[in-house]
Backbone atoms as SQL, in Angstrom:
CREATE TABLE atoms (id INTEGER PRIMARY KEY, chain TEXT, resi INTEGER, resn TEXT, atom TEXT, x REAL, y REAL, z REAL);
INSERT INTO atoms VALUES
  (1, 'A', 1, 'UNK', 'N', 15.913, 7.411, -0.015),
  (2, 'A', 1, 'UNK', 'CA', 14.588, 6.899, -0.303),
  (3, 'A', 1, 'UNK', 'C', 14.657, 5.427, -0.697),
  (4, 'A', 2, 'UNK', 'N', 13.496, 4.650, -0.711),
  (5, 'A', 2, 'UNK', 'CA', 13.619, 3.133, -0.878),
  (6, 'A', 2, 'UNK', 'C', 13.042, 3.002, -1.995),
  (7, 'A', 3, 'UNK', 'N', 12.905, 1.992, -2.359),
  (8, 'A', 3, 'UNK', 'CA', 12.246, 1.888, -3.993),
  (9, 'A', 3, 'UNK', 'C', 12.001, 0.217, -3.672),
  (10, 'A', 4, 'UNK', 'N', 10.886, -0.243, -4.697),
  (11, 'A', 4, 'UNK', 'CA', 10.054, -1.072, -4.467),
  (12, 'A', 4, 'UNK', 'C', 10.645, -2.463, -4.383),
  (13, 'A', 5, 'UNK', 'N', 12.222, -2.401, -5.270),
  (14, 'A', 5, 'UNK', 'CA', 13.068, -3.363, -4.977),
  (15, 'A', 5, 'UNK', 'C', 13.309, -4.041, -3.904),
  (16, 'A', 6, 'UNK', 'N', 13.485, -2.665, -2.893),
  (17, 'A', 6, 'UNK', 'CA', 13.863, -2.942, -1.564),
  (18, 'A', 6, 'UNK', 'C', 12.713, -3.936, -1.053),
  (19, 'A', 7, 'UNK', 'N', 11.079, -3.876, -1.020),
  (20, 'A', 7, 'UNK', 'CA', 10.167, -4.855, -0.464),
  (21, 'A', 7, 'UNK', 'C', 10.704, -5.842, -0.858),
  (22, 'A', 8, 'UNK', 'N', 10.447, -5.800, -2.091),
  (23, 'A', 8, 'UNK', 'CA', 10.753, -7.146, -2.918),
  (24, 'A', 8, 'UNK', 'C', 11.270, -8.378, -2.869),
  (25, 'A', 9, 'UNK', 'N', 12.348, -7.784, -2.208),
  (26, 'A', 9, 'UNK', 'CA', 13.735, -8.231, -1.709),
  (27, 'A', 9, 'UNK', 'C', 13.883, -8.501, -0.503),
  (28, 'A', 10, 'UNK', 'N', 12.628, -8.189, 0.291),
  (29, 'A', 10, 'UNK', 'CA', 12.742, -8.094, 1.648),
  (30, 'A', 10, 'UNK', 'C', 13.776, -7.881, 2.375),
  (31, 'A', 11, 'UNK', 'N', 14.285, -6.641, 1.717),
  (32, 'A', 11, 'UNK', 'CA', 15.594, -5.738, 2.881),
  (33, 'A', 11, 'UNK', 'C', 15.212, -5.330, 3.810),
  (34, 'A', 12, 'UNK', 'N', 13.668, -4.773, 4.088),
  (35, 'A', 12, 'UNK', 'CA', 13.349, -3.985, 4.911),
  (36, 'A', 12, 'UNK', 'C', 12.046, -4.588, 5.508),
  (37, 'A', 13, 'UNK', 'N', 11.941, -4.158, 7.121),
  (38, 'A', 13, 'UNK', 'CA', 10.552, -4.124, 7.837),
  (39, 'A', 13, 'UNK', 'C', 10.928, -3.387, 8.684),
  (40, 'A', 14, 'UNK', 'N', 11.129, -2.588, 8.570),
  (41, 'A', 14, 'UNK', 'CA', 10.598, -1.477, 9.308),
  (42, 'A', 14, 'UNK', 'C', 9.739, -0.196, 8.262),
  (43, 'A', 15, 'UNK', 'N', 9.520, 0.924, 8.916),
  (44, 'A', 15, 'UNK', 'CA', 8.249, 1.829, 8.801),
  (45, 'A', 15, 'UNK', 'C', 9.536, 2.578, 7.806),
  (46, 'A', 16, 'UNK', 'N', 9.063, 3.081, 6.529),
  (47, 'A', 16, 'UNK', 'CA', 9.630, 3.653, 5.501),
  (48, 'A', 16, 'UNK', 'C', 8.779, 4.185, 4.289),
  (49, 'A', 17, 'UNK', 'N', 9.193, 5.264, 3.934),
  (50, 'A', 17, 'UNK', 'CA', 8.021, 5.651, 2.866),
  (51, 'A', 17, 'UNK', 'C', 8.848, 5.280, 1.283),
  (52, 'A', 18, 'UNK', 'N', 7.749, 5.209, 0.283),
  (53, 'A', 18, 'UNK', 'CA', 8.745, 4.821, -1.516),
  (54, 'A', 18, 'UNK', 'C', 7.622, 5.944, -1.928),
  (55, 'A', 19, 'UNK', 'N', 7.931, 6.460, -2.989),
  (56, 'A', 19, 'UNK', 'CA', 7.201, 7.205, -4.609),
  (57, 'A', 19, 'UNK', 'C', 6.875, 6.046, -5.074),
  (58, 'A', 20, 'UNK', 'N', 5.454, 5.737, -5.561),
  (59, 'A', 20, 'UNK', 'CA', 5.185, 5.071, -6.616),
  (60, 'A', 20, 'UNK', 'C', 3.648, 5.192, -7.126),
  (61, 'A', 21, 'UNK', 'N', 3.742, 5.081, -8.399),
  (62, 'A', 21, 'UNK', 'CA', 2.324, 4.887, -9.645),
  (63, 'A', 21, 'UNK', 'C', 1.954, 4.160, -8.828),
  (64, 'A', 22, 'UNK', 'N', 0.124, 4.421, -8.874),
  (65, 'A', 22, 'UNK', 'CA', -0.497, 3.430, -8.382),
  (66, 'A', 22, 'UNK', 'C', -1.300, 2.733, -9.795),
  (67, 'A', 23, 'UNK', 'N', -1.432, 1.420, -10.289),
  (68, 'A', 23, 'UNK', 'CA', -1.482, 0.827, -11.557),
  (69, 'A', 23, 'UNK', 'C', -3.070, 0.383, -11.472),
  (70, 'A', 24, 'UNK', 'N', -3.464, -0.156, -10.484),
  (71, 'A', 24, 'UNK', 'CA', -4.839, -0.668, -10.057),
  (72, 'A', 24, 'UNK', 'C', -4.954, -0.022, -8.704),
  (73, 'A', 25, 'UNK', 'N', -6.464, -0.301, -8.057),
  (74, 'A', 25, 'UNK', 'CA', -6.938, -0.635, -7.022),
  (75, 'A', 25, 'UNK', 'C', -8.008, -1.264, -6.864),
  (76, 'A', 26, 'UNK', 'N', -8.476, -2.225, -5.859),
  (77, 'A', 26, 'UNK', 'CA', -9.447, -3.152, -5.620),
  (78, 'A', 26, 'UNK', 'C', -10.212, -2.760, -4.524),
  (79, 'A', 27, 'UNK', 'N', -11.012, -2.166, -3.922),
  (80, 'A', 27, 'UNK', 'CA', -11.712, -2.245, -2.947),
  (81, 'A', 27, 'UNK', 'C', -12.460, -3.301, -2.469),
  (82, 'A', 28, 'UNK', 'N', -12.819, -3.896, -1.230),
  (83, 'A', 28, 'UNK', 'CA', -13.343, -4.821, -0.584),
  (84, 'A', 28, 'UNK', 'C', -13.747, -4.408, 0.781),
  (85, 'A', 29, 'UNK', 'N', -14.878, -5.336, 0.744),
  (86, 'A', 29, 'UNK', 'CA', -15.485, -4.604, 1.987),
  (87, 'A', 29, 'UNK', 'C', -14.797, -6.168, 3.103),
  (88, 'A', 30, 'UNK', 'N', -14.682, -5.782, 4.751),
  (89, 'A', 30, 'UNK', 'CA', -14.194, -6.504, 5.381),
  (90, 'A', 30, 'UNK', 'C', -15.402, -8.081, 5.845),
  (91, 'A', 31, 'UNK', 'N', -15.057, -8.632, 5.858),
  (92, 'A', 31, 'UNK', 'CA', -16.120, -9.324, 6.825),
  (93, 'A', 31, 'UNK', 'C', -15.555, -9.861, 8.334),
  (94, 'A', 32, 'UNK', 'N', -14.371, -9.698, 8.553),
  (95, 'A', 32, 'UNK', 'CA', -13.675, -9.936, 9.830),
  (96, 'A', 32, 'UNK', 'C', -13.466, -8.372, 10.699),
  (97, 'A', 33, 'UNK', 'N', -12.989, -9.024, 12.018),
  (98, 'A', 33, 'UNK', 'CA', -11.995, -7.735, 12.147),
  (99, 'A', 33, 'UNK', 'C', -12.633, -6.869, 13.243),
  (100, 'A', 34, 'UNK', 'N', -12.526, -5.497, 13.468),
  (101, 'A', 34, 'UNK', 'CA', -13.172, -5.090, 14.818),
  (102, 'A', 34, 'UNK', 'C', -14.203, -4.563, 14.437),
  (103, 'A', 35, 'UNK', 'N', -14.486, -4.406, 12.989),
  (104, 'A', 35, 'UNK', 'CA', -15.475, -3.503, 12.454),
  (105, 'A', 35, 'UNK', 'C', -16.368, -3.941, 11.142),
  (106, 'A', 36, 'UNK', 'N', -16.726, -5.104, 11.283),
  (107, 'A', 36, 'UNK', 'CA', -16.720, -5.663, 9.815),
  (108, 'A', 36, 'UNK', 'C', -17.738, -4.660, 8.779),
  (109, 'A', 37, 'UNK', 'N', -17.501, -4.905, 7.652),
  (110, 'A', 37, 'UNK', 'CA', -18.338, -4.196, 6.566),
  (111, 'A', 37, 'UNK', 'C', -17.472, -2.592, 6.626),
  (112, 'A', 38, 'UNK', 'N', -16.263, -2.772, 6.723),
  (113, 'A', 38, 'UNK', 'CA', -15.843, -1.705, 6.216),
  (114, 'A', 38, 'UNK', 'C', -14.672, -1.488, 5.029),
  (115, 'A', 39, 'UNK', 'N', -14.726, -0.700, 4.324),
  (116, 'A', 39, 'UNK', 'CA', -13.553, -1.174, 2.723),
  (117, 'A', 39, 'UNK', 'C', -12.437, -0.414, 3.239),
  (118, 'A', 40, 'UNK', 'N', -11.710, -1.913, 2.336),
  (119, 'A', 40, 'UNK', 'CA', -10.483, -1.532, 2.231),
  (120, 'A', 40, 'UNK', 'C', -10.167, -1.443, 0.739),
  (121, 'A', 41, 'UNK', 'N', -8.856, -1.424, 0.777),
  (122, 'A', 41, 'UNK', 'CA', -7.998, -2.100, -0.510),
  (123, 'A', 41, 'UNK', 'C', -6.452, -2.345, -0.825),
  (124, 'A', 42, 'UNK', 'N', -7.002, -3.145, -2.159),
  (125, 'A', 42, 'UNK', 'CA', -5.512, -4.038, -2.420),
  (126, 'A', 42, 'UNK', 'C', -5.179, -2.902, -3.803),
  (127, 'A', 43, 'UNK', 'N', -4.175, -2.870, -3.695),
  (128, 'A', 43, 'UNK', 'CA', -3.274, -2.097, -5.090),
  (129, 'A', 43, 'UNK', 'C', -2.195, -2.508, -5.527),
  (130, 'A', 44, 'UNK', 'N', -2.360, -2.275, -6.504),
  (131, 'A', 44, 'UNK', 'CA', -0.947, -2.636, -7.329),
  (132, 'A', 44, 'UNK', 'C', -0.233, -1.189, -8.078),
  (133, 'A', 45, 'UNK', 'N', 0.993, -1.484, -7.718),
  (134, 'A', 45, 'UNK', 'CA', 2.257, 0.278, -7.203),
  (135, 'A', 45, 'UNK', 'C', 3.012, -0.583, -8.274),
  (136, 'A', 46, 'UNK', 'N', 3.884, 0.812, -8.915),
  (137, 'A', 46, 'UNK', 'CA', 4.938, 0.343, -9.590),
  (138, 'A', 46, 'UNK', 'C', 6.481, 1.670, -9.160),
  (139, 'A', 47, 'UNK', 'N', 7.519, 1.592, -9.177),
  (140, 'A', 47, 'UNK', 'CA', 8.237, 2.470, -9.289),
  (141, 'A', 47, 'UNK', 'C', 9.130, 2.295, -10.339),
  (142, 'A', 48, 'UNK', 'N', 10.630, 3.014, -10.610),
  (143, 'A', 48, 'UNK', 'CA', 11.269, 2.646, -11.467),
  (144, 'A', 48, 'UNK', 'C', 12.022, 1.681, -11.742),
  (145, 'A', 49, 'UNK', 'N', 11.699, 0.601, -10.624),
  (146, 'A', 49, 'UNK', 'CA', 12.603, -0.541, -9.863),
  (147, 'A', 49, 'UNK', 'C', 11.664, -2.168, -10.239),
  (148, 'A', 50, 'UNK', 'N', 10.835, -1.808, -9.932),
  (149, 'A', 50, 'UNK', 'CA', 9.883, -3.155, -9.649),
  (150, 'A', 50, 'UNK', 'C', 8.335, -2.677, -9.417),
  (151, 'A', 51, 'UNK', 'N', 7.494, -3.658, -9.285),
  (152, 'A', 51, 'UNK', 'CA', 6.074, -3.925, -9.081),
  (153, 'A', 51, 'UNK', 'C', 5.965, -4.428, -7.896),
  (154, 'A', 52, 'UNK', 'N', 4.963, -3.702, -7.219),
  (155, 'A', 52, 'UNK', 'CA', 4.424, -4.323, -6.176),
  (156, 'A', 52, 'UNK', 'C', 2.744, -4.783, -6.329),
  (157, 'A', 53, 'UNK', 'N', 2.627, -6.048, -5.976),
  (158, 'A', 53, 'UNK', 'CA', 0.876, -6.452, -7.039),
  (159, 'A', 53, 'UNK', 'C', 0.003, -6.549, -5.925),
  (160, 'A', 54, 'UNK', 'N', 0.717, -6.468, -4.299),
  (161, 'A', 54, 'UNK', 'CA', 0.101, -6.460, -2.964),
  (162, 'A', 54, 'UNK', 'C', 0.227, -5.552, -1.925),
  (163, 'A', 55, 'UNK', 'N', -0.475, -4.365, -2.343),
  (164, 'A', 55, 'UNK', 'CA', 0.042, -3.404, -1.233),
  (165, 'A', 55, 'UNK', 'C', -1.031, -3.460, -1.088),
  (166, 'A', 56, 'UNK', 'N', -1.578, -3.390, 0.469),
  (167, 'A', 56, 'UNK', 'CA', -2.740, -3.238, 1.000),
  (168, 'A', 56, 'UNK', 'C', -2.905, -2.117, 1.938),
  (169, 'A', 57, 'UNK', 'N', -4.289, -1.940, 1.914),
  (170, 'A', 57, 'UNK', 'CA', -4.564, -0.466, 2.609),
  (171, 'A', 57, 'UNK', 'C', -5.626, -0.587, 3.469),
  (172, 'A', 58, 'UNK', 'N', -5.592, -1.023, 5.243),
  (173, 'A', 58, 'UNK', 'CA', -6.449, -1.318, 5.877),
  (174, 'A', 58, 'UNK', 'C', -7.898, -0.109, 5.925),
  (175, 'A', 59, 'UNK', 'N', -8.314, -0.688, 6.343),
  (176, 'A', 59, 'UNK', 'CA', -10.033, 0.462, 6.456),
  (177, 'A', 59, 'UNK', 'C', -9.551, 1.554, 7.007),
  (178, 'A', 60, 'UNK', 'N', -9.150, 2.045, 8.179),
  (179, 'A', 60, 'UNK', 'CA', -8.693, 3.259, 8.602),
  (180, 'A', 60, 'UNK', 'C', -8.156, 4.342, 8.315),
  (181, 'A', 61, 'UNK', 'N', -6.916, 3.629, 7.531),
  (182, 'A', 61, 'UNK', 'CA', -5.932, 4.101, 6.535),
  (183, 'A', 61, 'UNK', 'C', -6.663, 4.238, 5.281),
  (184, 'A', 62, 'UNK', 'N', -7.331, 3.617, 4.671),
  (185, 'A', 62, 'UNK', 'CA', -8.010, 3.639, 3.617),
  (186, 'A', 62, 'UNK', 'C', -9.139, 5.203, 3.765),
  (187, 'A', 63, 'UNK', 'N', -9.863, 5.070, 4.917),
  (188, 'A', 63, 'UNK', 'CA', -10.395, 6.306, 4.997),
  (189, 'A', 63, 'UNK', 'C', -10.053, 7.229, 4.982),
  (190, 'A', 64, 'UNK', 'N', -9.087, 7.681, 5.803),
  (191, 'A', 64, 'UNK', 'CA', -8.148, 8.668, 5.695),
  (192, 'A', 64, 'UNK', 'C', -7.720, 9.163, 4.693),
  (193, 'A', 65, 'UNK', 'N', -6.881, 8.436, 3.804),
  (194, 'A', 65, 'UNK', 'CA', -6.003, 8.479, 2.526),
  (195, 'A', 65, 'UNK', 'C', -6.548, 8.544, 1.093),
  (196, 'A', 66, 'UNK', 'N', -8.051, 8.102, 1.078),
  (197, 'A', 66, 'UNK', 'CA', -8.876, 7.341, -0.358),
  (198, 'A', 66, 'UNK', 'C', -8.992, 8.650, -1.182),
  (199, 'A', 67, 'UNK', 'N', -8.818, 9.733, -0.884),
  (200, 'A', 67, 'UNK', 'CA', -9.051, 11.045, -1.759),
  (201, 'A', 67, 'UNK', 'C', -7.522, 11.028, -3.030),
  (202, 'A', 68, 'UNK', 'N', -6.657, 10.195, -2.154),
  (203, 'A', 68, 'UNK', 'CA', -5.426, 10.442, -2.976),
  (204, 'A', 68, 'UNK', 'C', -5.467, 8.711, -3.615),
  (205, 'A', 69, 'UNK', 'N', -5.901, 8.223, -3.574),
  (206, 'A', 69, 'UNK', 'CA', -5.819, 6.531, -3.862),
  (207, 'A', 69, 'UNK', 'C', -6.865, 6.185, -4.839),
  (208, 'A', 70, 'UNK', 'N', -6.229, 6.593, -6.242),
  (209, 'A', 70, 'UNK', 'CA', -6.964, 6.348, -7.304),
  (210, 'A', 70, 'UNK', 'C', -5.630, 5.679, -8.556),
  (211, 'A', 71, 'UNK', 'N', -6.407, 4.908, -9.497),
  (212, 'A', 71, 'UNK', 'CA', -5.578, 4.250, -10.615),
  (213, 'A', 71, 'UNK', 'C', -4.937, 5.923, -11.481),
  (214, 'A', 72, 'UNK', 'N', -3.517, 5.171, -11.107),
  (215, 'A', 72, 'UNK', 'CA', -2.962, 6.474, -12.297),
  (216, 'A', 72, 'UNK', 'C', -2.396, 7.733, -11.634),
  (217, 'A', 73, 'UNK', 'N', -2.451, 7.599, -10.799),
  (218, 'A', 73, 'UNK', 'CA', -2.078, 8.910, -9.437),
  (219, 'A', 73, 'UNK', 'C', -0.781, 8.551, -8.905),
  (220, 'A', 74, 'UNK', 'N', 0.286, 9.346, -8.685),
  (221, 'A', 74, 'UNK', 'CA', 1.834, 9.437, -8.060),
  (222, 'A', 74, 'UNK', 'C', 1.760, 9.784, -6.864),
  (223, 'A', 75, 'UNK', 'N', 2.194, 8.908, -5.993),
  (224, 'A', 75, 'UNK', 'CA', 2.065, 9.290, -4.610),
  (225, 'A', 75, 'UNK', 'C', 3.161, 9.145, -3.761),
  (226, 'A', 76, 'UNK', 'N', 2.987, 8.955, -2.477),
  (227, 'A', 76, 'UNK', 'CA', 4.148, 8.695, -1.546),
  (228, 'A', 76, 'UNK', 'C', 3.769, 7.935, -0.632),
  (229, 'A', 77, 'UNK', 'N', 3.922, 6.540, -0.564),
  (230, 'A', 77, 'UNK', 'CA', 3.514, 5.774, 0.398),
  (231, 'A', 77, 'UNK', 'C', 4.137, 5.199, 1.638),
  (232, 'A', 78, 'UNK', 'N', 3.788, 5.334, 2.954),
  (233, 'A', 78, 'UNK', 'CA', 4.458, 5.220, 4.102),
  (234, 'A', 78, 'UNK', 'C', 3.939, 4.155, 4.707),
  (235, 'A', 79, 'UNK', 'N', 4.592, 3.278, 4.988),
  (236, 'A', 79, 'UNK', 'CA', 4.100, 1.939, 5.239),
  (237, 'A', 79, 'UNK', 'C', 5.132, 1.100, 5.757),
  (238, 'A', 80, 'UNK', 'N', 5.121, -0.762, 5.804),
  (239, 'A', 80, 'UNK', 'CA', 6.497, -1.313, 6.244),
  (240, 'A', 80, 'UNK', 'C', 5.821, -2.939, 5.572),
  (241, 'A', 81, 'UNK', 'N', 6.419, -4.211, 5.539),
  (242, 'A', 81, 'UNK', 'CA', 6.574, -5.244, 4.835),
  (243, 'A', 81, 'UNK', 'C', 5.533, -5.868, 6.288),
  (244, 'A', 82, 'UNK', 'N', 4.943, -6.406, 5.107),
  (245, 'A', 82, 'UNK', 'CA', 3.772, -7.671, 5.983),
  (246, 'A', 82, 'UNK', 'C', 4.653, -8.086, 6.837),
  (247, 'A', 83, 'UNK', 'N', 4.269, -8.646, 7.982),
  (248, 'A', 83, 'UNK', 'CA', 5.466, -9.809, 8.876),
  (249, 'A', 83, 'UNK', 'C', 4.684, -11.009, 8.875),
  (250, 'A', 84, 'UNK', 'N', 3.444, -11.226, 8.470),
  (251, 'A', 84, 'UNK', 'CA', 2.674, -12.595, 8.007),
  (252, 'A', 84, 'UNK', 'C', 2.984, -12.668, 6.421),
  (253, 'A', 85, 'UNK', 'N', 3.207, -11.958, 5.134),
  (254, 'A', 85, 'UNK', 'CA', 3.192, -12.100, 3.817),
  (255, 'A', 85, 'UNK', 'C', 4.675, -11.323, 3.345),
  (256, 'A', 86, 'UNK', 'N', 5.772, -11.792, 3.572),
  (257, 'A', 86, 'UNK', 'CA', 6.797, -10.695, 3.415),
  (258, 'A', 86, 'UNK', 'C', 6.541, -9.833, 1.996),
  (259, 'A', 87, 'UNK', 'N', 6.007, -10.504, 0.713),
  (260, 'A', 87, 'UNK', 'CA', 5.594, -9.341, -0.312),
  (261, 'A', 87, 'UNK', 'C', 4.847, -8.430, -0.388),
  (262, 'A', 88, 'UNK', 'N', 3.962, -8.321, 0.866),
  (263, 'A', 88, 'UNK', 'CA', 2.785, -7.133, 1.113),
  (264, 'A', 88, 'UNK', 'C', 3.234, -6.164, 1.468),
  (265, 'A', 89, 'UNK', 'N', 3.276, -4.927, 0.490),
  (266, 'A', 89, 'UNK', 'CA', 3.499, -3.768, 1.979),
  (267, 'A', 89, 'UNK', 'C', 1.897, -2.899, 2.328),
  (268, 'A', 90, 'UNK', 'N', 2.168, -2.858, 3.536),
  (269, 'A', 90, 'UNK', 'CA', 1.516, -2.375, 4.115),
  (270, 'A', 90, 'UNK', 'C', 1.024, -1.019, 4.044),
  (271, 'A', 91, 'UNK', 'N', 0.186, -0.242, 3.864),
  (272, 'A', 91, 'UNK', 'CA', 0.256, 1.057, 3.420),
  (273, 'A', 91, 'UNK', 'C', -0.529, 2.068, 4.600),
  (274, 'A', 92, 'UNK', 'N', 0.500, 2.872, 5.328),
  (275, 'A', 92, 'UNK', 'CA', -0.326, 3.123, 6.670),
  (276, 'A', 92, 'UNK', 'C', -0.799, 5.160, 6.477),
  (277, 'A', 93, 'UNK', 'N', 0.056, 5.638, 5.750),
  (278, 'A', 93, 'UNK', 'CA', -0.335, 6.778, 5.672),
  (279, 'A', 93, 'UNK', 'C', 0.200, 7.248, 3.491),
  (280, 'A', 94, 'UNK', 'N', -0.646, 8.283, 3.113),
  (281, 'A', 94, 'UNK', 'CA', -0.270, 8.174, 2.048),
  (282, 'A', 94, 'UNK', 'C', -0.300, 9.794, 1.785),
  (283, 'A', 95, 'UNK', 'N', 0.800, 10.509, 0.904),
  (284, 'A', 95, 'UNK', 'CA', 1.208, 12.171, 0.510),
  (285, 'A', 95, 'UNK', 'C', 0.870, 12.012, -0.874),
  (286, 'A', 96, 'UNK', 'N', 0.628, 13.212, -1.149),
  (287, 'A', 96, 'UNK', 'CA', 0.705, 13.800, -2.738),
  (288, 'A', 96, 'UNK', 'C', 2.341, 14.025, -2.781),
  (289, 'A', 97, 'UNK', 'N', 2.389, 13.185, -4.441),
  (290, 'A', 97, 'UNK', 'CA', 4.056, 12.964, -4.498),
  (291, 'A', 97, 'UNK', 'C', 4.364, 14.454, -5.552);
């Protein structure tokens, strides 16, 4: 398993899942994009390693996933490192941890 170090650090881009607290979340609605006016969000994850203060969760994914994507909730996030922001990870599908 990877741990939040690993983003951090940018060891990794490829598609990989971590465990982590989710500490915040921000919702925003889009104004770009193929669909504008639809929310997303930004979160901030912690594991036993490090903080992540930019994980983002596009609209799609966000729909899908938002039942489990609340402040204070343990999850499992499957995702991979921005390739425009190397500290972002990306958050493409999300499990009950």
């Amino acid at each position: 398993n990877l741990t939040c170090i690993f983003f951090l650090r940018n060891l990794t881009h490829y598609y990989n899942s971590v465990a982590v607290h989710i500490n915040s979340l921000r919702e925003y609605k889009t104004k770009n994009g193929k669909n504008p006016g639809q929310i997303m969000a930004f979160l901030s994850v912690e594991d036993s390693t490090a903080c992540l203060d930019s994980a983002i969760v596009f609209p799609d994914a966000y729909e899908e996933n938002k039942q489990l994507l609340y402040e204070g909730n343990t999850v499992i996030v499957m995702g991979q490192v921005s390739k425009k922001k190397d500290t972002s990870l990306i958050i493409n599908k999300v499990s009950q941890a």
